[in-house]
C-alpha positions in Angstrom: 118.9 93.9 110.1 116.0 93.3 112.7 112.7 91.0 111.6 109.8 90.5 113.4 108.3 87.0 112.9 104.3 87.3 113.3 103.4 83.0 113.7 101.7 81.5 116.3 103.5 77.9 114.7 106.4 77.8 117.1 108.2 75.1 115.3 107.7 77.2 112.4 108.7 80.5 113.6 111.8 78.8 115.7 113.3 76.9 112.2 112.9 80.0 110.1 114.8 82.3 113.2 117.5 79.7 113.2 117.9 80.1 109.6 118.2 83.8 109.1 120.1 84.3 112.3 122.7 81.9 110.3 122.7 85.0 107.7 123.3 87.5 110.5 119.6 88.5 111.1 118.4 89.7 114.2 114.9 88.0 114.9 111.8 88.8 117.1 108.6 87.2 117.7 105.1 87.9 117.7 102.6 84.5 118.4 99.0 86.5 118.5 97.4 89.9 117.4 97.8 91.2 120.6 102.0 90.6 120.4 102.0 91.6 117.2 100.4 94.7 117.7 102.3 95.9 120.7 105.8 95.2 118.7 104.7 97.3 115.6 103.4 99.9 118.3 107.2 100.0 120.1 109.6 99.1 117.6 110.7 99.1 114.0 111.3 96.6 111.6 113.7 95.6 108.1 110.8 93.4 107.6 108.3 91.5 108.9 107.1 88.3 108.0 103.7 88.1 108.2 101.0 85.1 109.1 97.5 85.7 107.9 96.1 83.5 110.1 96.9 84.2 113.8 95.5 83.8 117.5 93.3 87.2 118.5 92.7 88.4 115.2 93.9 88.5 111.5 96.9 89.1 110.1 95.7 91.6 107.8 94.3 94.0 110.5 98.0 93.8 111.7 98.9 94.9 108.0 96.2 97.4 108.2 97.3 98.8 111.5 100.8 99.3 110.1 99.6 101.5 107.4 97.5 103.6 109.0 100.1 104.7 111.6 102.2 105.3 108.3 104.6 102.9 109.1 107.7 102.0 106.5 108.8 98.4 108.0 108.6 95.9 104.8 106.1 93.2 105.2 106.0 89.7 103.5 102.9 87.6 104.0 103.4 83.8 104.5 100.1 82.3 105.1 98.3 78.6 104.3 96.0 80.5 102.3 96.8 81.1 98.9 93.6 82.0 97.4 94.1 84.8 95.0 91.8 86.9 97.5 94.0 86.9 100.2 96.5 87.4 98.3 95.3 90.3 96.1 93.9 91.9 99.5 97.4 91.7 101.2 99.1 93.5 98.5 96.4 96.0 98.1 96.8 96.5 101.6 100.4 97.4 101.3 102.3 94.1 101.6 105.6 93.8 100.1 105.7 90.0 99.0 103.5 87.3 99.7 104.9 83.7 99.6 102.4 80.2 100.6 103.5 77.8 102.9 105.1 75.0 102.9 108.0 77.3 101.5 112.2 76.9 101.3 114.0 79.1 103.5 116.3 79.8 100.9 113.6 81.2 99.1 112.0 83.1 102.0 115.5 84.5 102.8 115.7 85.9 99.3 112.3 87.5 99.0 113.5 89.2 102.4 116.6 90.7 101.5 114.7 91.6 97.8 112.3 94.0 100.4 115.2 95.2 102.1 117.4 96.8 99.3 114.1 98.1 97.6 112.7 99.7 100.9 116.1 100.7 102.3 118.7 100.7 99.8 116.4 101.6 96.1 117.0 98.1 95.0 121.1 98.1 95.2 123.3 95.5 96.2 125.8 98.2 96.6 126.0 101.0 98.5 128.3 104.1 98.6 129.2 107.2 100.8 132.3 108.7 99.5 135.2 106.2 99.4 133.0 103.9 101.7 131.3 101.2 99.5 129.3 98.4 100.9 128.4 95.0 99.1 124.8 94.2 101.0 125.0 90.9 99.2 128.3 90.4 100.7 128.2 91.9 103.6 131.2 93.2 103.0 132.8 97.2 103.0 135.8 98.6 100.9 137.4 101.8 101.8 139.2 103.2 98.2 139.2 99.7 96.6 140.6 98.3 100.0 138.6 95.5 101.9 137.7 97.3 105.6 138.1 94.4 108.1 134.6 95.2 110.3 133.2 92.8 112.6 129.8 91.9 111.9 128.6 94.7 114.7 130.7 97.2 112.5 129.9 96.1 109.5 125.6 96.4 110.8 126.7 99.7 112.5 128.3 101.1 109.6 125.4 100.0 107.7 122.7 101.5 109.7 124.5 104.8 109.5 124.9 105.4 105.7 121.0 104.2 105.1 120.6 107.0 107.3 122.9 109.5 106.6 122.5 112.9 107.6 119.8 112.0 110.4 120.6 112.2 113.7 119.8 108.6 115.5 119.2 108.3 119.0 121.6 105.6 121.1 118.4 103.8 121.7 117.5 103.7 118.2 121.0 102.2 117.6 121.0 99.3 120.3 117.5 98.1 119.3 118.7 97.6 115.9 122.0 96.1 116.5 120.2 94.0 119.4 116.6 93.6 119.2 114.1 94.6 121.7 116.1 92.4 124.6 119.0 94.9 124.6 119.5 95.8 128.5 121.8 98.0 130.7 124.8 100.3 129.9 125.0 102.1 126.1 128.8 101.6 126.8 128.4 99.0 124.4 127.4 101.2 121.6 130.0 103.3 122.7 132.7 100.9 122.2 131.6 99.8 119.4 131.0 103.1 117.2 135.0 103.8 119.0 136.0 100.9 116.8 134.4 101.7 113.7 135.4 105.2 113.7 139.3 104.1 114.6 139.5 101.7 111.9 137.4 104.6 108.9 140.2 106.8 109.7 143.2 104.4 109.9 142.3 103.1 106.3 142.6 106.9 105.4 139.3 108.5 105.1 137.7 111.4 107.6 135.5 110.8 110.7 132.0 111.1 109.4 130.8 109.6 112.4 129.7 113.1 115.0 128.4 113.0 118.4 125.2 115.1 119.0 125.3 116.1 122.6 122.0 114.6 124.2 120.9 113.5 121.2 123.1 110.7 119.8 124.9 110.3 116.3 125.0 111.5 113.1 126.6 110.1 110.2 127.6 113.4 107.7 130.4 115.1 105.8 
Protein backbone atom coordinates (compact mmCIF):
# COMPACT_ATOMS: atom_id res chain seq x y z
CA UNK A 1 0.00 0.00 0.00
CA UNK A 2 1.64 3.36 -1.25
CA UNK A 3 0.87 6.91 0.84
CA UNK A 4 1.88 10.11 -0.06
CA UNK A 5 2.70 12.33 2.99
CA UNK A 6 1.81 16.10 2.01
CA UNK A 7 3.86 18.09 5.27
CA UNK A 8 6.30 20.57 5.05
CA UNK A 9 7.18 19.46 9.08
CA UNK A 10 9.95 17.20 8.37
CA UNK A 11 10.26 15.82 11.77
CA UNK A 12 6.70 15.27 11.48
CA UNK A 13 6.39 13.72 8.18
CA UNK A 14 9.82 11.53 8.98
CA UNK A 15 8.17 9.98 12.51
CA UNK A 16 4.87 9.26 10.91
CA UNK A 17 6.92 7.35 7.62
CA UNK A 18 8.85 5.45 10.21
CA UNK A 19 5.77 4.36 11.77
CA UNK A 20 3.66 3.03 8.95
CA UNK A 21 6.68 1.69 7.12
CA UNK A 22 6.78 -0.60 10.54
CA UNK A 23 3.24 -1.77 9.27
CA UNK A 24 4.53 -2.47 5.74
CA UNK A 25 3.55 0.85 4.13
CA UNK A 26 5.26 2.27 1.32
CA UNK A 27 5.69 6.08 1.97
CA UNK A 28 6.32 9.24 -0.29
CA UNK A 29 6.71 12.81 0.43
CA UNK A 30 5.43 15.90 -0.65
CA UNK A 31 6.93 19.31 1.47
CA UNK A 32 5.11 22.21 -0.70
CA UNK A 33 2.13 22.72 -3.31
CA UNK A 34 4.32 22.54 -6.00
CA UNK A 35 5.64 18.66 -4.80
CA UNK A 36 2.39 17.89 -3.99
CA UNK A 37 1.02 18.77 -7.07
CA UNK A 38 3.46 17.07 -9.43
CA UNK A 39 3.08 13.63 -7.29
CA UNK A 40 -0.82 13.60 -7.69
CA UNK A 41 -0.13 14.63 -11.42
CA UNK A 42 2.36 11.30 -11.87
CA UNK A 43 1.39 8.82 -9.53
CA UNK A 44 -1.40 7.18 -7.55
CA UNK A 45 -2.06 6.81 -4.14
CA UNK A 46 -3.86 4.18 -1.13
CA UNK A 47 -4.05 7.38 0.56
CA UNK A 48 -2.76 10.54 1.22
CA UNK A 49 -2.37 12.29 4.24
CA UNK A 50 -3.08 15.66 3.82
CA UNK A 51 -1.60 19.17 5.58
CA UNK A 52 -3.82 22.14 5.21
CA UNK A 53 -1.35 24.36 5.73
CA UNK A 54 1.66 24.02 3.38
CA UNK A 55 4.53 26.13 1.61
CA UNK A 56 3.22 27.54 -2.14
CA UNK A 57 -0.28 27.27 -1.46
CA UNK A 58 -3.10 25.44 0.49
CA UNK A 59 -3.72 22.21 1.11
CA UNK A 60 -7.17 22.27 -0.02
CA UNK A 61 -6.42 23.49 -3.67
CA UNK A 62 -4.24 20.19 -3.53
CA UNK A 63 -7.73 18.41 -2.48
CA UNK A 64 -9.39 20.46 -5.06
CA UNK A 65 -7.02 19.59 -7.79
CA UNK A 66 -7.48 15.87 -7.05
CA UNK A 67 -11.14 16.04 -7.66
CA UNK A 68 -11.25 17.72 -10.57
CA UNK A 69 -8.88 15.38 -12.49
CA UNK A 70 -11.41 12.76 -10.95
CA UNK A 71 -8.88 11.21 -9.03
CA UNK A 72 -9.83 8.00 -6.57
CA UNK A 73 -6.62 8.12 -4.10
CA UNK A 74 -8.17 8.37 -0.39
CA UNK A 75 -7.27 11.49 1.36
CA UNK A 76 -7.14 12.22 5.17
CA UNK A 77 -6.53 15.80 6.26
CA UNK A 78 -4.20 16.38 9.37
CA UNK A 79 -3.91 19.99 9.91
CA UNK A 80 -3.34 22.53 13.15
CA UNK A 81 -6.53 23.89 12.25
CA UNK A 82 -9.44 22.38 13.63
CA UNK A 83 -12.02 24.98 13.23
CA UNK A 84 -15.15 23.35 12.14
CA UNK A 85 -14.72 25.45 8.73
CA UNK A 86 -11.82 23.86 7.64
CA UNK A 87 -13.02 21.03 8.50
CA UNK A 88 -16.50 21.00 7.02
CA UNK A 89 -14.81 22.48 3.76
CA UNK A 90 -12.28 19.59 3.54
CA UNK A 91 -14.94 16.96 3.64
CA UNK A 92 -17.27 18.90 1.32
CA UNK A 93 -14.41 18.91 -0.80
CA UNK A 94 -14.06 15.27 -0.99
CA UNK A 95 -11.74 14.36 1.96
CA UNK A 96 -11.96 11.01 3.37
CA UNK A 97 -11.10 11.73 7.22
CA UNK A 98 -9.85 14.54 8.86
CA UNK A 99 -7.88 14.16 12.09
CA UNK A 100 -6.14 17.55 14.24
CA UNK A 101 -2.76 17.48 15.29
CA UNK A 102 -1.03 16.72 17.88
CA UNK A 103 -2.47 13.11 16.99
CA UNK A 104 -1.32 9.20 18.01
CA UNK A 105 0.03 7.31 15.22
CA UNK A 106 -1.90 4.50 16.32
CA UNK A 107 -4.73 6.40 15.66
CA UNK A 108 -3.65 7.90 12.38
CA UNK A 109 -2.67 4.39 11.19
CA UNK A 110 -6.27 3.28 11.88
CA UNK A 111 -8.12 6.09 10.20
CA UNK A 112 -5.72 5.03 7.19
CA UNK A 113 -6.39 1.53 6.83
CA UNK A 114 -10.42 2.54 7.65
CA UNK A 115 -9.94 4.59 4.02
CA UNK A 116 -8.30 1.84 2.49
CA UNK A 117 -10.88 -1.12 2.89
CA UNK A 118 -13.78 1.36 2.19
CA UNK A 119 -12.08 2.88 -1.04
CA UNK A 120 -10.49 -0.38 -2.14
CA UNK A 121 -11.90 -3.28 -0.56
CA UNK A 122 -16.09 -1.90 0.31
CA UNK A 123 -15.15 -1.80 3.93
CA UNK A 124 -13.84 -5.68 4.38
CA UNK A 125 -11.23 -6.96 6.32
CA UNK A 126 -11.43 -9.92 4.22
CA UNK A 127 -11.16 -10.55 0.85
CA UNK A 128 -11.85 -13.52 -1.49
CA UNK A 129 -11.17 -14.76 -5.15
CA UNK A 130 -12.14 -18.28 -5.31
CA UNK A 131 -10.26 -20.45 -2.75
CA UNK A 132 -7.88 -17.41 -2.32
CA UNK A 133 -8.89 -15.45 0.89
CA UNK A 134 -7.03 -12.57 2.27
CA UNK A 135 -7.19 -11.16 6.02
CA UNK A 136 -6.22 -7.21 5.21
CA UNK A 137 -6.11 -6.90 8.92
CA UNK A 138 -3.73 -9.63 9.06
CA UNK A 139 -2.03 -9.45 6.24
CA UNK A 140 -2.24 -12.74 5.84
CA UNK A 141 -3.66 -15.30 2.67
CA UNK A 142 -5.32 -18.81 2.93
CA UNK A 143 -5.59 -21.02 -0.02
CA UNK A 144 -8.81 -23.73 0.89
CA UNK A 145 -8.48 -23.06 4.74
CA UNK A 146 -4.59 -23.49 4.39
CA UNK A 147 -2.25 -20.55 5.47
CA UNK A 148 -0.23 -19.58 1.92
CA UNK A 149 3.30 -18.79 3.16
CA UNK A 150 3.89 -15.25 0.85
CA UNK A 151 6.54 -12.95 1.60
CA UNK A 152 5.39 -9.58 2.21
CA UNK A 153 6.13 -8.66 -1.74
CA UNK A 154 3.71 -11.64 -2.51
CA UNK A 155 1.50 -11.16 -0.09
CA UNK A 156 1.25 -6.89 -1.62
CA UNK A 157 1.46 -8.52 -5.11
CA UNK A 158 -1.23 -10.82 -4.61
CA UNK A 159 -3.07 -8.16 -3.15
CA UNK A 160 -2.88 -5.62 -5.78
CA UNK A 161 -4.01 -8.20 -8.23
CA UNK A 162 -7.42 -9.36 -6.72
CA UNK A 163 -8.45 -5.48 -5.87
CA UNK A 164 -7.99 -5.39 -9.45
CA UNK A 165 -9.14 -8.38 -10.88
CA UNK A 166 -9.96 -8.66 -14.37
CA UNK A 167 -7.95 -5.37 -15.40
CA UNK A 168 -5.02 -5.66 -17.20
CA UNK A 169 -2.06 -3.68 -15.18
CA UNK A 170 0.81 -2.48 -16.77
CA UNK A 171 4.54 -3.67 -15.24
CA UNK A 172 5.04 -0.03 -14.43
CA UNK A 173 1.88 0.18 -12.66
CA UNK A 174 3.07 -2.79 -10.63
CA UNK A 175 6.61 -1.67 -9.55
CA UNK A 176 5.36 1.78 -8.50
CA UNK A 177 3.15 0.27 -6.14
CA UNK A 178 5.24 -2.45 -4.80
CA UNK A 179 8.18 0.31 -4.71
CA UNK A 180 7.18 3.83 -4.79
CA UNK A 181 8.15 6.35 -7.18
CA UNK A 182 12.15 5.48 -6.61
CA UNK A 183 11.78 2.15 -8.37
CA UNK A 184 14.72 2.06 -11.01
CA UNK A 185 16.21 -0.30 -13.74
CA UNK A 186 15.27 -3.90 -14.85
CA UNK A 187 11.30 -5.16 -14.34
CA UNK A 188 13.20 -8.60 -13.84
CA UNK A 189 12.29 -7.92 -10.40
CA UNK A 190 8.62 -8.00 -11.03
CA UNK A 191 9.24 -10.84 -12.91
CA UNK A 192 10.68 -12.83 -10.26
CA UNK A 193 8.55 -12.03 -8.03
CA UNK A 194 4.96 -12.68 -9.84
CA UNK A 195 7.23 -16.34 -10.83
CA UNK A 196 7.08 -16.89 -7.13
CA UNK A 197 3.62 -16.16 -6.40
CA UNK A 198 2.26 -17.93 -9.20
CA UNK A 199 4.62 -21.22 -8.23
CA UNK A 200 3.49 -21.27 -4.81
CA UNK A 201 -0.87 -20.56 -6.00
CA UNK A 202 -0.48 -23.64 -7.91
CA UNK A 203 1.60 -25.80 -5.56
CA UNK A 204 -1.05 -25.24 -2.74
CA UNK A 205 -3.59 -26.63 -5.47
CA UNK A 206 -5.44 -23.93 -7.06
CA UNK A 207 -5.17 -22.80 -11.06
CA UNK A 208 -2.85 -19.94 -12.40
CA UNK A 209 -5.02 -16.92 -12.47
CA UNK A 210 -2.14 -14.90 -12.97
CA UNK A 211 -1.89 -14.27 -17.36
CA UNK A 212 0.65 -12.50 -19.21
CA UNK A 213 -0.66 -9.82 -21.75
CA UNK A 214 1.92 -9.62 -24.37
CA UNK A 215 3.09 -5.79 -24.41
CA UNK A 216 0.77 -4.94 -22.06
CA UNK A 217 1.43 -6.59 -18.71
CA UNK A 218 -0.76 -8.80 -16.32
CA UNK A 219 -4.02 -9.74 -15.62
CA UNK A 220 -5.31 -11.42 -12.79
CA UNK A 221 -8.72 -13.67 -14.17
CA UNK A 222 -10.37 -17.07 -14.24
Amino acid sequence: MKILIIEDEKELSDSIATYLKSENYICEFAGSYDKAIEKIELYEYDCILLDISIPGGSGLDVLQELKSNNKLDGVLIISAKNSLEDKVKGLNLGADDYLPKPFHLSELSARIAAIIRRKNFDGNNFLRFHNIQIDTRAKSVSLKNKTLDLTRKEYELLLYFVSNKKRVISKNAIAEHLWGDGMEGSNDFIYTHIKNLRKKLIDAGDVDYIKSIYGMGYKFSD
